[in-house]
LUMGU-190385 format. One line per 4 residues: their letters; for each residue y, z, x of C-alpha. Coordinates in Angstrom, 3 decimals, always signed. Layout:
a) Y/Z/X ~ ...;
This chain:
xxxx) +135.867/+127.962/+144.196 ~ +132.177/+127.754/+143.646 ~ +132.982/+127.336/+139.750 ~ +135.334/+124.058/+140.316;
xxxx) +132.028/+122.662/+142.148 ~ +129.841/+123.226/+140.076 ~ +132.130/+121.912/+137.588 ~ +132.560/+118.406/+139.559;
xxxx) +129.151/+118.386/+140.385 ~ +128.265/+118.334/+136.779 ~ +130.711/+116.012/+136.045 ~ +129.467/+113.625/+139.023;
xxxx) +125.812/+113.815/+137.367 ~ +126.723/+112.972/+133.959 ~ +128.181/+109.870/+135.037 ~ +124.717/+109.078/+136.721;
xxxx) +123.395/+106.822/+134.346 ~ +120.293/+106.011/+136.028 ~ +119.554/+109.509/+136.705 ~ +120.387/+110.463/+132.937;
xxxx) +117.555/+108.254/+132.103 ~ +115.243/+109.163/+134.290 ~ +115.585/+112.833/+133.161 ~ +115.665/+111.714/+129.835;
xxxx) +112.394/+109.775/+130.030 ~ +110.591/+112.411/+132.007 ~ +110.529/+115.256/+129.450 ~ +107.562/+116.617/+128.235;
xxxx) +108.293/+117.026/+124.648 ~ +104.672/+118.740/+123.753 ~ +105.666/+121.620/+126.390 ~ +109.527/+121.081/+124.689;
xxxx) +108.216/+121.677/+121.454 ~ +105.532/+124.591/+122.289 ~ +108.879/+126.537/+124.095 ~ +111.115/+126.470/+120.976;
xxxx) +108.323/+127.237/+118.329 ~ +107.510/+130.299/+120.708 ~ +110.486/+131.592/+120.162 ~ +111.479/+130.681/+117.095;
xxxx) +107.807/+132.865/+116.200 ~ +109.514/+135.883/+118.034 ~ +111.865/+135.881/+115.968 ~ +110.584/+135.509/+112.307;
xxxx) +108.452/+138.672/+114.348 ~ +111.383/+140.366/+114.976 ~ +112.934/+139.899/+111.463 ~ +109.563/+140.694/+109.633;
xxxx) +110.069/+144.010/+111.651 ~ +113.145/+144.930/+110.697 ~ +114.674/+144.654/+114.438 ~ +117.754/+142.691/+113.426;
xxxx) +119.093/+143.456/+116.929 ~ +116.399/+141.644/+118.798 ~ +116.174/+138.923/+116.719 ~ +119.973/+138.672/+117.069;
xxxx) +118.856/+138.582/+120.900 ~ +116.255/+135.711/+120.709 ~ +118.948/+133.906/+118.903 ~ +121.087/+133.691/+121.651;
xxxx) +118.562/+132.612/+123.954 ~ +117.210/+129.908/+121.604 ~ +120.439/+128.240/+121.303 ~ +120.789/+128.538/+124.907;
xxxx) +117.790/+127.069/+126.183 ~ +117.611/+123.626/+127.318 ~ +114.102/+122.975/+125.812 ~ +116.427/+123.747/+122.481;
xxxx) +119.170/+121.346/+123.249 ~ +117.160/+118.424/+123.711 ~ +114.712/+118.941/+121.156 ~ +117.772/+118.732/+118.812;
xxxx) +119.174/+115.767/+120.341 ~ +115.724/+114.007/+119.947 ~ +115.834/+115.168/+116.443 ~ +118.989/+113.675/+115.741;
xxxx) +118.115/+110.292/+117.084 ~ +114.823/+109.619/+115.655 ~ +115.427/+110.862/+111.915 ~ +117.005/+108.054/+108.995;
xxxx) +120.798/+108.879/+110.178 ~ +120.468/+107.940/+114.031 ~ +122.762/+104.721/+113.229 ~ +125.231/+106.216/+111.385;
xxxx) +128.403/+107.840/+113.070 ~ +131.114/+109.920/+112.353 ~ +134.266/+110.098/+112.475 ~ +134.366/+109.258/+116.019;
xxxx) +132.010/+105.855/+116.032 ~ +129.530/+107.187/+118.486 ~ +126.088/+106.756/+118.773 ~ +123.726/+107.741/+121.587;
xxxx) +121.689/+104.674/+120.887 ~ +120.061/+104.785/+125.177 ~ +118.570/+107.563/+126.943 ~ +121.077/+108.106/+129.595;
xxxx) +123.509/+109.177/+126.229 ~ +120.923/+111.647/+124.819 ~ +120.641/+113.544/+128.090 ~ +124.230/+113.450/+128.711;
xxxx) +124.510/+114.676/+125.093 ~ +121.919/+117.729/+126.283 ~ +123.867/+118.746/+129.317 ~ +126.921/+119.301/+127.544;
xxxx) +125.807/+120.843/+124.405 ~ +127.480/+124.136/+124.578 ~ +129.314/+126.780/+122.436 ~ +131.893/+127.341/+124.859;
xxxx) +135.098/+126.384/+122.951 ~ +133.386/+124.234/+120.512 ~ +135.405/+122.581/+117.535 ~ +133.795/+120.945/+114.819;
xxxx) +135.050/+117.124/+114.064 ~ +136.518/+116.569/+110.160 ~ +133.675/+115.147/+108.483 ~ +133.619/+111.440/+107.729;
xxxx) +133.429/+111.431/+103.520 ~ +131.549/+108.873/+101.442 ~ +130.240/+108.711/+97.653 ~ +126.639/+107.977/+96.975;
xxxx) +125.448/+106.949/+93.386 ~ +123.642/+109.967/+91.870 ~ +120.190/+108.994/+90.583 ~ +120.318/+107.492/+87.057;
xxxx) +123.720/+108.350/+86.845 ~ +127.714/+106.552/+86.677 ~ +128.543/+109.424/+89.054 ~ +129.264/+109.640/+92.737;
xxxx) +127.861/+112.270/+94.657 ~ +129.594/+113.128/+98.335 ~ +128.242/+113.431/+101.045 ~ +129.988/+114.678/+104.224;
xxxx) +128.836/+112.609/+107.584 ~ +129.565/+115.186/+110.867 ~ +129.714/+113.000/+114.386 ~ +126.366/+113.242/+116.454;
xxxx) +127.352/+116.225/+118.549 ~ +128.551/+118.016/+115.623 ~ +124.612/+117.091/+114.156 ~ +122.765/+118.349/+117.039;
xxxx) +125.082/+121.566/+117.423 ~ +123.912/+122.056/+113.721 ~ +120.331/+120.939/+114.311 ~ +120.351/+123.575/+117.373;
xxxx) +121.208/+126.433/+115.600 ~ +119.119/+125.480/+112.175 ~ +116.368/+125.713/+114.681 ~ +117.377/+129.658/+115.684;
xxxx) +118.320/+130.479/+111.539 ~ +115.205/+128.878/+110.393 ~ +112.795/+131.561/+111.189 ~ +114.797/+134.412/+109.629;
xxxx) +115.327/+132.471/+106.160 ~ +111.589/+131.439/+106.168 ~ +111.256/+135.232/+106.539 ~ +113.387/+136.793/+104.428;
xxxx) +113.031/+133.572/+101.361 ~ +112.196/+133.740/+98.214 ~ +107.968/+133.226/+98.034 ~ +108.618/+131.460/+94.548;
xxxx) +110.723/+128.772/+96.297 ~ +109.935/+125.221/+98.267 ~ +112.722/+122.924/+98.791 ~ +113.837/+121.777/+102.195;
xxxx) +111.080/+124.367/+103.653 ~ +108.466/+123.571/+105.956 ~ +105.176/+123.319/+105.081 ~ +106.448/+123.209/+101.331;
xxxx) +106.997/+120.789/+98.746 ~ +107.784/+119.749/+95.166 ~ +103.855/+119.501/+94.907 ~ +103.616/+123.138/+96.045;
xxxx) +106.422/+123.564/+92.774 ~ +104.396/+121.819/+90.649 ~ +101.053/+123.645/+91.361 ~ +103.034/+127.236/+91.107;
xxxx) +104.612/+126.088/+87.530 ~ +100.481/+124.757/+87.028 ~ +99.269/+128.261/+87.210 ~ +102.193/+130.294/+85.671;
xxxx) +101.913/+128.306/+82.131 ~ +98.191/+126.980/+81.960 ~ +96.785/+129.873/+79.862 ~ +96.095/+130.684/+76.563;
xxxx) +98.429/+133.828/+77.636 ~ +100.614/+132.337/+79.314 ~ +104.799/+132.601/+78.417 ~ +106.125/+130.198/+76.132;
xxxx) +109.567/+129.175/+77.094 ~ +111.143/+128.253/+79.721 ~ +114.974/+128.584/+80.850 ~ +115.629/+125.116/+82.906;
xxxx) +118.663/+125.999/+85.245 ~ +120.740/+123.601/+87.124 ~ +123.354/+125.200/+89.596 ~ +126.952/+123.060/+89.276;
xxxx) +127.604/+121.577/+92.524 ~ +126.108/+123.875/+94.301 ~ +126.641/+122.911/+97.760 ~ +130.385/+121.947/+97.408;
xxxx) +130.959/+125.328/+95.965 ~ +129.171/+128.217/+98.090 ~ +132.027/+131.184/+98.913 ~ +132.514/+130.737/+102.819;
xxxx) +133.359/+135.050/+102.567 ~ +129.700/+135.407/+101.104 ~ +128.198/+133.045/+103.791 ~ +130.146/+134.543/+106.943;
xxxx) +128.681/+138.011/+105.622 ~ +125.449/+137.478/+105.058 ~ +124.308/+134.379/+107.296 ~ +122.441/+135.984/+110.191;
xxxx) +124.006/+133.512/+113.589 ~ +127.255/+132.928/+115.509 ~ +129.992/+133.625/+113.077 ~ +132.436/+131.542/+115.629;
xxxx) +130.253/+128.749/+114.347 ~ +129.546/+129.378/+111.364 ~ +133.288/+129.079/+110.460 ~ +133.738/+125.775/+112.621;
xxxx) +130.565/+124.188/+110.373 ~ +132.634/+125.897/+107.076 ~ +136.133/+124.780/+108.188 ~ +135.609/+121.316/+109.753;
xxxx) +137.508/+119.430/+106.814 ~ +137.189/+116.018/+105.906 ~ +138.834/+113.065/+106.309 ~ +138.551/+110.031/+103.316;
xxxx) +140.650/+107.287/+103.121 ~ +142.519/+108.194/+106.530 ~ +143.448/+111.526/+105.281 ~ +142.446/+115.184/+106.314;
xxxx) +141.423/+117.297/+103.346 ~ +140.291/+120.976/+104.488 ~ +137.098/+122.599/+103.152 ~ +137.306/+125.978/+101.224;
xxxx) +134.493/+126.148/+99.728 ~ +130.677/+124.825/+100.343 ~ +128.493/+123.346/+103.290 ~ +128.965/+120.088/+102.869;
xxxx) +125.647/+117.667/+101.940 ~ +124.284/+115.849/+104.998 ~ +124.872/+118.753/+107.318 ~ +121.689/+119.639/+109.525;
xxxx) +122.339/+123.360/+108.435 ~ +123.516/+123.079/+104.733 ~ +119.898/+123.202/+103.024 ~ +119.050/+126.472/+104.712;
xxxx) +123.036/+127.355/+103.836 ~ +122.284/+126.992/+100.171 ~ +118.534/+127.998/+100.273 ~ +119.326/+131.794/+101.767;
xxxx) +122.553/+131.421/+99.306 ~ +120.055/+131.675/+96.483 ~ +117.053/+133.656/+97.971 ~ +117.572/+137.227/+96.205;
xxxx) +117.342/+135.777/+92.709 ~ +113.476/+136.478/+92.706 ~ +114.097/+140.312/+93.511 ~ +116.721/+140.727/+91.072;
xxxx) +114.450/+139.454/+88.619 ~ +111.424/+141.229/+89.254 ~ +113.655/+144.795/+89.717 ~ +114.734/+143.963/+85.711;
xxxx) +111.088/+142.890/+84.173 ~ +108.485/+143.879/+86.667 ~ +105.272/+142.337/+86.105 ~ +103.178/+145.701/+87.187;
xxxx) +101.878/+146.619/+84.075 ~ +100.691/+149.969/+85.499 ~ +102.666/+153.332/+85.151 ~ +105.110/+154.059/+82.826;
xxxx) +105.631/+152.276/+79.487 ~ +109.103/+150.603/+80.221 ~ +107.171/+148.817/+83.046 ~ +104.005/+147.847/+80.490;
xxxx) +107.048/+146.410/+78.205 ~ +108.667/+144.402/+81.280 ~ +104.738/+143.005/+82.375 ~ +104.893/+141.474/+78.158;
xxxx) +108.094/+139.452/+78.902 ~ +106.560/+137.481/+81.262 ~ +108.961/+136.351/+83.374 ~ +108.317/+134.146/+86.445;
xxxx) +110.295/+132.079/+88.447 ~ +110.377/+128.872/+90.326 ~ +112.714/+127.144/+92.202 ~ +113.163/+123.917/+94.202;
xxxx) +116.519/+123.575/+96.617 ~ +119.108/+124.109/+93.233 ~ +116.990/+123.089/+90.287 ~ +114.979/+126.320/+89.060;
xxxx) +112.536/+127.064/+86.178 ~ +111.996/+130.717/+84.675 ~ +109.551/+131.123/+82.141 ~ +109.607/+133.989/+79.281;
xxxx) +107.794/+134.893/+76.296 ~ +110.537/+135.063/+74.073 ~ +113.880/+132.879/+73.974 ~ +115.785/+136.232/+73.852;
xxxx) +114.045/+137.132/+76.960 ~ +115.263/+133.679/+78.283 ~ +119.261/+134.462/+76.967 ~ +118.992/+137.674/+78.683;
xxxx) +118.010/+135.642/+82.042 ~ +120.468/+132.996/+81.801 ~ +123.133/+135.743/+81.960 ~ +121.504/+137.597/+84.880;
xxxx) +121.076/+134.596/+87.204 ~ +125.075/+133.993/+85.870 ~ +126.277/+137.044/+87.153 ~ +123.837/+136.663/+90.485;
xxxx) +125.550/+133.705/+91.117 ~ +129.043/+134.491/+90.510 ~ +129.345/+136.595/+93.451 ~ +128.744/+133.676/+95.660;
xxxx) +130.774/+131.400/+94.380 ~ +128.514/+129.364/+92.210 ~ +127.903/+128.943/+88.309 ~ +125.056/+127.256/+86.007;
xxxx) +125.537/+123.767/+84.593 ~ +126.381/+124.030/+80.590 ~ +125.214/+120.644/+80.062 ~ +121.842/+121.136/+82.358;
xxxx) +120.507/+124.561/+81.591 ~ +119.008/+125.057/+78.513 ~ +116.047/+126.712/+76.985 ~ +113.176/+124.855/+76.142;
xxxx) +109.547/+126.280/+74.110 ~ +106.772/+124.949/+76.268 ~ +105.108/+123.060/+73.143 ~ +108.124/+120.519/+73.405;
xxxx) +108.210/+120.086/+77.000 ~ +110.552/+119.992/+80.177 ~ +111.308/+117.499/+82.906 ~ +110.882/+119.184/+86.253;
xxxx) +110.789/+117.209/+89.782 ~ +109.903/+113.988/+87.918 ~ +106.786/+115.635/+85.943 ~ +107.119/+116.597/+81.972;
xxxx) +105.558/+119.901/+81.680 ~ +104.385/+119.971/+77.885 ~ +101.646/+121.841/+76.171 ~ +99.197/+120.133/+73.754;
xxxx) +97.423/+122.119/+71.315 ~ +97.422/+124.796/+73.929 ~ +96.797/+123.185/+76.853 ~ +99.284/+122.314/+79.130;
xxxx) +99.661/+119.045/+80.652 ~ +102.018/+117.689/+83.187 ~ +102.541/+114.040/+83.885 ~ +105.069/+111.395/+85.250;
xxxx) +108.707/+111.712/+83.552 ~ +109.743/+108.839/+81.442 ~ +112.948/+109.012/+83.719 ~ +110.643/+108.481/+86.533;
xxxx) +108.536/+106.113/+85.282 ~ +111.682/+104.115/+84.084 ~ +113.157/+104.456/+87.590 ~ +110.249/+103.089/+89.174;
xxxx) +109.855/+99.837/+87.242 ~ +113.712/+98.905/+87.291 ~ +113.047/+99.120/+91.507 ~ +110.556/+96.839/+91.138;
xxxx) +111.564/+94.759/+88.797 ~ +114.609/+94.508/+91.239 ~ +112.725/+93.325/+94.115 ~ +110.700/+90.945/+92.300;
xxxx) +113.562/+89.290/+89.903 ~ +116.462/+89.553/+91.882 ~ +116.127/+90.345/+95.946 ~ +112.815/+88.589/+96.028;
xxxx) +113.364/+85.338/+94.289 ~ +113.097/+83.114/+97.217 ~ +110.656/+85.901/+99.218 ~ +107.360/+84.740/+100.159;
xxxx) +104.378/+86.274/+98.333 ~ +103.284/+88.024/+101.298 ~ +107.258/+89.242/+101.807 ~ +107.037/+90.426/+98.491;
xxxx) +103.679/+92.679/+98.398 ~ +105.015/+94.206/+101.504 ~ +107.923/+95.740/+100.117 ~ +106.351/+95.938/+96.788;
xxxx) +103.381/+98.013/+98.554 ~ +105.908/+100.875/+100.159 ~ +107.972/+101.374/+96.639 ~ +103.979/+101.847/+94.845;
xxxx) +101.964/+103.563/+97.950 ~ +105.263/+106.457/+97.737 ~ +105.533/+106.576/+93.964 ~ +101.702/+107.041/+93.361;
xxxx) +101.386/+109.200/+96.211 ~ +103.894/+111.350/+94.505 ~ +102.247/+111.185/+91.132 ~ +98.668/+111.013/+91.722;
xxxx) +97.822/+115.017/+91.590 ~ +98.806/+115.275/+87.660 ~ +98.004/+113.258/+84.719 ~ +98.755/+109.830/+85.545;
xxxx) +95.712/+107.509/+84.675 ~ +97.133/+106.313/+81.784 ~ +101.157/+105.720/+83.413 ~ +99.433/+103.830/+86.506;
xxxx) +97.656/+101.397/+84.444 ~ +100.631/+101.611/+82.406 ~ +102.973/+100.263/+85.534 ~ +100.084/+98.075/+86.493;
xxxx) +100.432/+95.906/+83.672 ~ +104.313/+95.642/+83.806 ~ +104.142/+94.717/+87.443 ~ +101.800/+91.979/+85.836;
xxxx) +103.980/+90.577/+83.481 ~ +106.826/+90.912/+86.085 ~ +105.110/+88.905/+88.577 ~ +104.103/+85.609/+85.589;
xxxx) +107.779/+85.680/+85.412 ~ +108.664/+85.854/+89.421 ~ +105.627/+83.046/+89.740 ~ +106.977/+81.049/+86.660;
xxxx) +110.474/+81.261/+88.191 ~ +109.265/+79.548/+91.437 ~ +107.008/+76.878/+89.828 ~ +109.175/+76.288/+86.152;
xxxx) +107.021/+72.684/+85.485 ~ +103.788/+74.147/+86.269 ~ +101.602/+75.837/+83.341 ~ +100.457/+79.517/+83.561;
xxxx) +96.967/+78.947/+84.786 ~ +97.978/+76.890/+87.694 ~ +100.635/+79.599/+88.439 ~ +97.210/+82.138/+87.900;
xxxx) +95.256/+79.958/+90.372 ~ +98.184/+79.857/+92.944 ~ +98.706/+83.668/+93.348 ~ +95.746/+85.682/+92.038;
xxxx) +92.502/+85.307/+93.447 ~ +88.995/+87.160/+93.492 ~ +88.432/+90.005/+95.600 ~ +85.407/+92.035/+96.323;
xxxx) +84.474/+90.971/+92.662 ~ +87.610/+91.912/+91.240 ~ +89.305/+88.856/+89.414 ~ +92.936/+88.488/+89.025;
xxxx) +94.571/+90.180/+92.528 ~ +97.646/+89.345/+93.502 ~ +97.256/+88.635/+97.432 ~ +97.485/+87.013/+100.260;
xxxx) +95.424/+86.457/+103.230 ~ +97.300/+89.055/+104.715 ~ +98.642/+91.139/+101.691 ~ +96.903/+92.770/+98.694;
xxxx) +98.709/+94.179/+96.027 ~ +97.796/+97.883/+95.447 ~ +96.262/+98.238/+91.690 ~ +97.460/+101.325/+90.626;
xxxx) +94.311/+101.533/+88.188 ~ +92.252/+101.885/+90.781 ~ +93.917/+105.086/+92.040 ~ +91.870/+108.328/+92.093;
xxxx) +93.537/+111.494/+90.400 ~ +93.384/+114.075/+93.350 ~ +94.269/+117.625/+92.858 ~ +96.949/+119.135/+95.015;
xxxx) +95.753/+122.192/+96.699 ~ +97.337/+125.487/+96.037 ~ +99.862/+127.091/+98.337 ~ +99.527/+130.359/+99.455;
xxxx) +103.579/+131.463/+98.239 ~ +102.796/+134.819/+100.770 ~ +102.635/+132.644/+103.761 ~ +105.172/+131.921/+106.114;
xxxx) +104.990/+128.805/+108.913 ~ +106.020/+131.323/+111.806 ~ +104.005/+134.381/+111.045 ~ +100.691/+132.402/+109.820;
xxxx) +100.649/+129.161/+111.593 ~ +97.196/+128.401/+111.108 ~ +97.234/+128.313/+107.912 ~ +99.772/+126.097/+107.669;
xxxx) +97.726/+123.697/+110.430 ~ +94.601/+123.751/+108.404 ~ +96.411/+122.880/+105.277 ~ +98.384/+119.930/+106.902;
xxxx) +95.394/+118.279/+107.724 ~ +93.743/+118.717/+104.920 ~ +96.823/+117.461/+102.863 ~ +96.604/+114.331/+105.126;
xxxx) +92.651/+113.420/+104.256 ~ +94.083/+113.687/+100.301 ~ +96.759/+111.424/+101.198 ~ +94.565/+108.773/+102.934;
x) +91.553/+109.263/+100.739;
């Protein structure tokens, strides 16, 4: 009896719209944020202990908590997807929807929604990538228990790898690859290794076994099909991209590949001579999200790795791209995050990609020459000003003097022919005198009296602090503070 009322009762306040907001509106989301990052400390704690039982424990009661619930609710209705809905259409677009969401957020007989299934362009490519689109509950039940896996695979990762980690990023990649090959010493080629389709094709039997949470949930994230074109296809394989949970998915997927190549050519030169022979090969690794780097000093060395990270993967499902891993000597150079990594007469140095570079230029030239025909000038900086201030931001830690001023001068030329477009009967120095003006004692600056046109030559070259690869976000917070704030005075200085 007292169940069936508290059932109606709780049906009778989520119909409460005004109430809904009100709750909604009155949560303290520094005190919501505090509770769930305690917890999620106890248990990396836990797991850095070896007590899988407790942390097991706090699991439960992180996924349970109602500090947990509506800090994933918030989460999914503030990032970049908020206005895009699944299968079902819905959005919780007010804040009477987002609490309702919170209240009934639960694992009690929970079924996952097919997947709504749509192609994206890959990047400089003809082909489509897909990416699978769950409804919003489906988002925050996957944001809420990413938020109780997260501390285990920060815990147990690889310390050689930074995508779609916290406090981490392709920077942090860069730096690590910085250090490995800068020396006179230093190995001499590289194996570049690109996993094929490596979310779509992650064995559900390896993840059920070895993914630490709710293995009723797991499967309904695994099994939730799809549905394109008004059909239902099911899902064998993979964790479908654009799932809250499928980075960490594919990140502990691959986390072991560092110890397996360390127990085959350890670099501890001490002891007996097999281990002095294994320090001489070398061997490092790096890897962002899929994409990986492992350096050698011999391209045997490198052949032997390519089959050991084959036969790594294998056993969960996944295989190395023919076409994208190959082996490369250092004194011709790799692309790697949008950098070339190539030495020069023995010392290395990394700048922008051509690929990147090229990428770049054909956005702007985009924006300028076709979407900003009729734009106003000051329309036109504005969006020209996000696309540089993220590129250069991006770039400016390597060698990229030369490429900015580079850019600089093809945004130039761009802009004569956006300006010569607008005013065809007028000659080029009344089309100078129109748009570029004097500033500060600088000549030639393409502004407004609200606008300025960033000049990429007069970027500073700032280098990117080094991570500390032993640190973890939940064990040494601190750290991780410090080093956010001092990564935001680079960024504005």
């Amino acid at each position: 009896m007292n169940f069936s009322i508290s059932t109606m009762d709780k049906t009778e306040s989520l119909k409460d719209t005004k109430s809904l907001t009100n709750q909604w509106e009155s949560i303290d989301w520094s005190k919501v944020e505090h509770d769930v990052n305690r917890l999620q400390t106890r248990i990396a704690k836990a797991t850095a202990n070896g007590d899988s039982n407790k942390a097991k424990r706090l699991q439960y009661l992180l996924t349970h908590s109602f500090f947990a619930k509506a800090y994933a609710v918030r989460k999914v209705t503030t990032n970049k997807g908020k206005n895009t809905s699944g299968v079902d259409k819905r959005l919780w677009s007010t804040s009477a929807s987002k609490m309702r969401a919170v209240l009934s957020l639960t694992d009690k007989r929970y079924r996952a929604k097919p997947l709504k299934r749509v192609y994206i362009a890959k990047k400089g490519k003809n082909k489509n990538r897909p990416l699978g689109i769950p409804t919003m509950y489906d988002r925050a039940m996957q944001t809420l228990y990413a938020l109780a896996l997260e501390p285990i695979a920060e815990t147990k990762a690889d310390t050689v790898s930074f995508g779609f980690r916290r406090g981490r990023s392709a920077k942090d990649a860069c730096e690590q690859i910085f250090c490995v090959l800068a020396r006179k010493c230093s190995p001499t080629w590289i194996l570049e290794g690109d996993i094929k389709g490596c979310f779509d094709n992650i064995n559900h039997e390896w993840l059920q076994s070895n993914i630490p949470m709710d293995k009723r949930i797991l499967k309904q994230f695994l099994k939730s099909g799809f549905i394109y074109e008004g059909k239902l296809f099911p899902t064998e394989t993979g964790s479908p991209q654009g799932g809250a949970i499928s980075s960490l998915y594919a990140n502990m997927t691959l986390d072991g590949l560092e110890k397996v190549i360390q127990d085959k050519f350890h670099r501890n030169s001490k002891g007996n001579i097999e281990n002095h022979y294994r320090a001489k090969t070398k061997v490092n690794l790096v890897r962002y999200a899929d994409d990986f780097i492992i350096t050698a000093n011999s391209k045997e060395t490198a052949e032997e790795l390519k089959c050991i990270v084959s036969t790594f993967l294998e056993s969960r499902g996944l295989m190395l791209s023919e076409e994208k891993t190959t082996i490369t000597h250092v004194d011709d150079g790799f692309d790697f995050l949008g950098w070339t990594f190539r030495k020069f007469k023995g010392k290395l140095i990394v700048k922008p990609s051509k690929s990147s570079i090229k990428s770049l230029i054909k956005k702007c030239s985009s924006i300028i020459l076709k979407e900003g025909k009729a734009s106003m000038q000051s329309d036109l900086i504005r969006r020209l000003n996000q696309v540089i201030r993220g590129w250069t931001n991006y770039h400016k830690h390597v060698v990229a003097s030369q490429t900015f001023s580079y850019v600089n001068n093809t945004l130039y030329h761009l802009l004569h022919l956006w300006a010569k477009h607008r005013h065809p009967n007028k000659n080029k120095w009344w089309r100078l005198n129109r748009y570029w003006h004097a500033q500060n004692g600088k000549p030639w600056v393409f502004m407004t009296d609200d606008y300025t046109l960033i000049n990429l030559r007069r970027i500073k070259i700032v280098r990117h602090p080094k991570l500390q690869i032993l640190k973890t976000p939940f064990l040494d917070s601190k750290y991780f503070i410090k080093r956010k704030m001092k990564l935001h005075a680079l960024v504005a200085a």
